[in-house]
N, C-alpha and C positions, 0 to 999 in steps of 0.2 A: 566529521560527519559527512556523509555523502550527499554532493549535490545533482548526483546525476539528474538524470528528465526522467519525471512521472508516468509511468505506464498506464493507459486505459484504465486500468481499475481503480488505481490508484485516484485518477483524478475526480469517476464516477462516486468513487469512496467519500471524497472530501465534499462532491455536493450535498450530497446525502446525509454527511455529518451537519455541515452547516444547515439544511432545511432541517433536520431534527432537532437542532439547537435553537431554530428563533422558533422551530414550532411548540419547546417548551418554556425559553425567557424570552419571548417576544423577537419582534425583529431586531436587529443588528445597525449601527451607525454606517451607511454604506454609500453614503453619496460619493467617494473619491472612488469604489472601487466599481460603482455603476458607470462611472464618467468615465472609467479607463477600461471597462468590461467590452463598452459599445465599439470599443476601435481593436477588438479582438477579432472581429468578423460578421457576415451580415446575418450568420443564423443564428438563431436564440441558444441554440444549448453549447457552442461554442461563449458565446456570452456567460450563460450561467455558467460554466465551466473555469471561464478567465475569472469572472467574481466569484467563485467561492474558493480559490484557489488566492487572489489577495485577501479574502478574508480569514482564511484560514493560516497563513504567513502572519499576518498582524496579529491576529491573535494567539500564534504559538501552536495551533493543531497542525500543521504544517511539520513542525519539529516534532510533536509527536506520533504524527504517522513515523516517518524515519525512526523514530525507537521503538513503534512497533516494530518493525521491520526487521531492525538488529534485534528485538527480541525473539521473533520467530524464528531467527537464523540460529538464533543460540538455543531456543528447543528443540530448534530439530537434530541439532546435533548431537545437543542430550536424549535426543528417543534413540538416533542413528547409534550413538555406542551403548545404549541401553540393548539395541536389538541386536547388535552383535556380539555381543553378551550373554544376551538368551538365547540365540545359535547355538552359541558354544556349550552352552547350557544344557539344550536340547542333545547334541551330540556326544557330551558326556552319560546322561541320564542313559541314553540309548543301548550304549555298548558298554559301561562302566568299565572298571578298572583293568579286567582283561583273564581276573582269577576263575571266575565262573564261565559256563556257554551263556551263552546271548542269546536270552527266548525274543526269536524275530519279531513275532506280534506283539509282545512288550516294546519293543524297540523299535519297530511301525508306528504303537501310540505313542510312544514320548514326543517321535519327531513328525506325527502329523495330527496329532491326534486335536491339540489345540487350535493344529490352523485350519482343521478341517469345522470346528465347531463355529469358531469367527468367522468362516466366512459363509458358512450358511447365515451366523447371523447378520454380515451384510447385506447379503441377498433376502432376506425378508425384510431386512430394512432397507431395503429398495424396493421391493416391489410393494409393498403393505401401509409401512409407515412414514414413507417418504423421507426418513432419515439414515442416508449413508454414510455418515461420516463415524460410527460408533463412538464406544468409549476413547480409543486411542486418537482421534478425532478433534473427539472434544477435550481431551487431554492437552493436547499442542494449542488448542486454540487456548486454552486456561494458563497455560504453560508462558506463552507470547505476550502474554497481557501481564502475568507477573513480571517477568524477566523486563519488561521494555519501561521498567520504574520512572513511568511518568504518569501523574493524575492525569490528562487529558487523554491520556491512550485509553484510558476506560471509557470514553465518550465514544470510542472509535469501534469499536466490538457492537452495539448495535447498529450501527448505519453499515455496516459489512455483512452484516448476515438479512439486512434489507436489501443490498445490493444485490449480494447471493443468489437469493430468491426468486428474483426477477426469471432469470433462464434457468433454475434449480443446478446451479452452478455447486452451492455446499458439496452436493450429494459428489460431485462428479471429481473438486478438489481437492475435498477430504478424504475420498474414494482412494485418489490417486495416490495422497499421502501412506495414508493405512495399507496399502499395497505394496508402494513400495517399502516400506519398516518390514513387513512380513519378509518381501523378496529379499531383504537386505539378512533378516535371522535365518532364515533357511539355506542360504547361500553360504555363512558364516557355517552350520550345519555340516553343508554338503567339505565344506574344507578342510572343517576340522576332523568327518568322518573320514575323508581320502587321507589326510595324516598319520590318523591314530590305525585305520585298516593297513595302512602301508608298513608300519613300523612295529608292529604286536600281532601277534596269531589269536583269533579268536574261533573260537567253535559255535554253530551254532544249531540249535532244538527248538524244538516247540513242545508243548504241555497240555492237555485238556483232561479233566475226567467225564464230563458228560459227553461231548462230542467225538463222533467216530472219526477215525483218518481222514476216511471219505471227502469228509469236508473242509481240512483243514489242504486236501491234494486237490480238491477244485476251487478253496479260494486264495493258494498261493500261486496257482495256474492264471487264473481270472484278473490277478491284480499285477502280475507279469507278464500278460499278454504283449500291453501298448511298450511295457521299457521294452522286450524283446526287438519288438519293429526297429527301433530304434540301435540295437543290436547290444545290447544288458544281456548278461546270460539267464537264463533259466533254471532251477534244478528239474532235472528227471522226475519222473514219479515215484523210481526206486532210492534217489537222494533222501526226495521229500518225506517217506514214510519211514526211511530209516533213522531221520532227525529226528520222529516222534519218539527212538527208543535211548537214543543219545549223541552226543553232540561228536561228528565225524569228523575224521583224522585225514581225510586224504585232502588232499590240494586243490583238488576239482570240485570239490563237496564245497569247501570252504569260500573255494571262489564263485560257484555258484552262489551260494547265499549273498556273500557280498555285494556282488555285481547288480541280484535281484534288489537287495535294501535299497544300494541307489539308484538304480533306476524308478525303483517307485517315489523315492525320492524327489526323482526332477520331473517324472511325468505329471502326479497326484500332485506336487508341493510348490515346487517353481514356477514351473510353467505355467500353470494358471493364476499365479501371483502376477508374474510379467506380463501375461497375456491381458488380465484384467484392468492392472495399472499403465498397460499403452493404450485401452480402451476410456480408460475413465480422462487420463490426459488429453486425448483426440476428443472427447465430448468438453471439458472445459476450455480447450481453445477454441472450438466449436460455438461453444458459449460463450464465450469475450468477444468476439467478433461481432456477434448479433446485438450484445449489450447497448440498449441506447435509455436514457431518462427519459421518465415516467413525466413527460413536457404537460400531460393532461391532471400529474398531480395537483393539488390543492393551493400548495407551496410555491410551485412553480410557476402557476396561471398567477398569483401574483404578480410573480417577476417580469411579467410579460412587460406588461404595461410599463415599467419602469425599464426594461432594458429594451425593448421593441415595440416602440407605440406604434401606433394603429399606422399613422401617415406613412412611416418606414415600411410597414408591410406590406401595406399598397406600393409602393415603388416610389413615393413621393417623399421627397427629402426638403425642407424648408432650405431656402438661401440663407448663404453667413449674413449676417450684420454685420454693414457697412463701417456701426463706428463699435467701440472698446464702452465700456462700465460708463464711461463718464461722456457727454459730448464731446469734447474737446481733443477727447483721445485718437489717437494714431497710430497705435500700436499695428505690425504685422502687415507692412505696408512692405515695398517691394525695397526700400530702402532703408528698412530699418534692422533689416539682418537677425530679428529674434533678441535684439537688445532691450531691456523692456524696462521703466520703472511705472513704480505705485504706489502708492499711498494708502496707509492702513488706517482710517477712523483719527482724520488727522482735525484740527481746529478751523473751523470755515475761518477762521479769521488767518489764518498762515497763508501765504500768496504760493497761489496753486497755479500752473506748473511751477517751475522753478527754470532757467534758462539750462535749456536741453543740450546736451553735445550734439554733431550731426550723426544721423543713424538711430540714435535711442529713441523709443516707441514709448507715448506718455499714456499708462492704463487708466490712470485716473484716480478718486480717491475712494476706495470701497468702505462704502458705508451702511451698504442694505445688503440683505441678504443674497435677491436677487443678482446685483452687481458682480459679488463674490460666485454665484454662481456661473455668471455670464465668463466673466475672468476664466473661472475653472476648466470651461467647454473649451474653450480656447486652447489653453493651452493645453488641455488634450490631445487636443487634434493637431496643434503644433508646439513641440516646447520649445520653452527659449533659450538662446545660447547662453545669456547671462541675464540676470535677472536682480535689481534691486528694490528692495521692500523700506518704504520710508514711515517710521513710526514716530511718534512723541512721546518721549520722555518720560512727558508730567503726567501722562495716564499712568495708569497700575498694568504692567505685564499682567493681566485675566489669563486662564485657563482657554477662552476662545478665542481670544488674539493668538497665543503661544500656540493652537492646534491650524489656526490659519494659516501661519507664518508655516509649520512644517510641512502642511497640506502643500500648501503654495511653492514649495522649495523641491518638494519631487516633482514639479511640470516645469524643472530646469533645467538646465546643465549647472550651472554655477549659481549659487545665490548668495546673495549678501540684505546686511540687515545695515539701515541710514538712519541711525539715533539722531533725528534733524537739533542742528544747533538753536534750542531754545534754552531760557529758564530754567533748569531744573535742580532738583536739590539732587546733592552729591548721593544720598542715602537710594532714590528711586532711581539712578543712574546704576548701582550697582545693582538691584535687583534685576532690573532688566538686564545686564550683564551675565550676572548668574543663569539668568533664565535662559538667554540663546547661549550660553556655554550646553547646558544641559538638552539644547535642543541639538547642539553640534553644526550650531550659525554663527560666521564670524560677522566681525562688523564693517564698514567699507561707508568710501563720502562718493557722490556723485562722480567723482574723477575716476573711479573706479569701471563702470560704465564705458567710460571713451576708453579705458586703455587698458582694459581688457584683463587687467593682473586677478591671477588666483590667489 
């Protein structure tokens, strides 16, 4: 899986996932990742950006973007050889097999006939109904959400088209997609027609019963104008009316006609494919740029207060506290190098501290909430090089002890767990065993601490 670094969108993507998520199962467990958001930067949506970015990792949406991701790559790929597919498609229908003449204007509509109607109908769904991205659009977007076979990727489809929204970005990337697939069959088109005209003689006519010459010599004049400039040949007027009686044998006839299909070709077909899909590109990079969260959201004004309270916005920042959890403590002292022990909900009756190495910093014994909190800020703002966590035995490894102990083991470098030499029966010595096996915590005695072993 790819770890590269998340793009702009991506990371606006995951806020937006995560406010849609506690905006419909309520808020989220997020005290570690507010504690680690606030030392992301001092403006708030860099903040909100750092926590929803750890919450969205812990919880796995993190890895489901990345499968959207390869899933979108794998549809587009599937539209890309679909559209070159129907190129070739089109250029067969066009010319067919080479036994009959080639009525042009048959052979005009096969190969523009459909991309002439799609794209008027983007353009009214640009200007009208404010959705560009049409079927083929919403096609890749349906396509990426299959293909990326993860349940949580379906979480991620609406907070994306919320994002979207914001600088009507849809219109403009879907835009660009749909463009380019056209530019990509038409070109496939233009290939296959240089091919098969290079290699087989074709003759070519035109057919009407209600319509006089007249009009059929000013609107093959009219629609060969622009390939002309561009230097396409033209037929004569005496070419063109003589194709209405049968399909002509001279060289010049023929390559007139040819010259004329593809230049209408790349004037009418291409080019404004290209021209459109560098436009709609230029407007959604345009639009990323400007892209910023919606900080006056609902959700977000929440967040305020929890990731930037009032004192920080004023400019005022409270002093550290002088001592650690417990009075007694010393921790992060200028001699204590980030060597740190603590005690976890240990028996007032067990003699606290315990005779320290020199250098190790004594946290104290966390027993209130608060405490654990205090602890947390700390090591925040600074971890520690090595860190021992000292528990008892005779308790039950609990589900909030085992979430502390791992909370507490990423504001480290190194940690160990100190099953202190008490009492205990053989049976709860192995369950706590078990249980920092399963947290991925070894065990280690205070000497551990002064001599530093991994």
């Amino acid at each position: 899986m790819s770890s590269s670094p998340l793009s702009r969108l991506d990371r606006l993507w995951l806020c937006e996932a995560i406010r849609l998520r506690e905006e419909q199962a309520g808020p989220l467990e997020d005290g570690e990742a507010n504690r680690r958001a606030r030392l992301a930067g001092p403006a708030l949506e860099q903040r909100i950006e750092s926590r929803a970015l750890l919450l969205a990792e812990r919880d796995g949406q993190l890895v489901a973007l990345r499968h959207w991701h390869q899933g979108a790559r794998l549809a587009l790929l599937v539209l890309a050889l679909f559209a070159l597919l129907s190129g070739a498609g089109l250029a067969f229908a066009a010319l067919g097999d080479g036994q009959r003449p080639v009525n042009v204007f048959w052979a005009l509509g096969s190969l523009l006939g459909l991309h002439v109607l799609t794209l008027l109908g983007w353009l009214g769904g640009l200007l009208f109904t404010r959705d560009a991205g049409g079927a083929l659009g919403r096609l890749w977007l349906w396509l990426s959400e299959k293909l990326a076979r993860d349940a949580q990727a379906a979480q991620l489809a609406p907070a994306l088209l919320v994002v979207l929204q914001r600088q009507r970005l849809a219109r403009w990337g879907l835009g660009a997609l749909v463009h380019g697939l056209w530019l990509l069959a038409l070109l496939s088109a233009l290939a296959l027609l240089l091919a098969m005209l290079s290699t087989r003689r074709y003759g070519f006519v035109w057919e009407t019963t209600l319509l006089g010459a007249d009009s059929f010599v000013a609107l093959t004049q009219t629609l060969g104008a622009l390939p002309a400039l561009l230097g396409f040949s033209l037929p004569d007027i005496a070419q063109i009316r003589a194709s209405g009686e049968r399909a002509l044998v001279e060289e010049s006839a023929r390559q007139a006609w040819a010259g004329w299909l593809l230049g209408v070709l790349l004037v009418y077909g291409i080019l404004p494919r290209l021209l459109l899909a560098l436009f709609c590109r230029w407007r959604w990079r345009r639009g990323l740029r400007r892209l910023r969260l919606p900080l006056d959201a609902p959700g977000y004004l929440l967040l305020r207060e929890r990731l930037q309270p009032a004192s920080e916005r004023l400019g005022v920042r409270d002093a550290a506290p002088t001592d650690l959890p417990e009075p007694q403590a010393g921790a992060f002292t200028s001699d204590a190098e980030g060597v740190l022990l603590a005690g976890i909900e240990l028996d007032p009756a067990y003699p606290w501290p315990p005779v320290l190495p020199e250098g190790v910093g004594n946290a104290g014994v966390l027993d209130s909430r608060e405490q654990r909190r205090l602890l947390l800020e700390r090591l925040a703002q600074r971890p520690a090089a090595r860190l021992l966590l000292a528990c008892d035995p005779r308790r039950s490894p609990d589900r909030g002890t085992l979430a502390l102990l791992g909370e507490l083991s990423r504001s480290a470098v190194a940690t160990r767990v100190w099953l202190l030499p008490v009492d205990a029966d053989a049976a709860r010595l192995d369950d706590w065993r078990a249980a920092l096996q399963r947290l991925g915590l070894a065990e280690a005695s205070l000497d551990w601490l002064e001599k530093g072993h991994d």
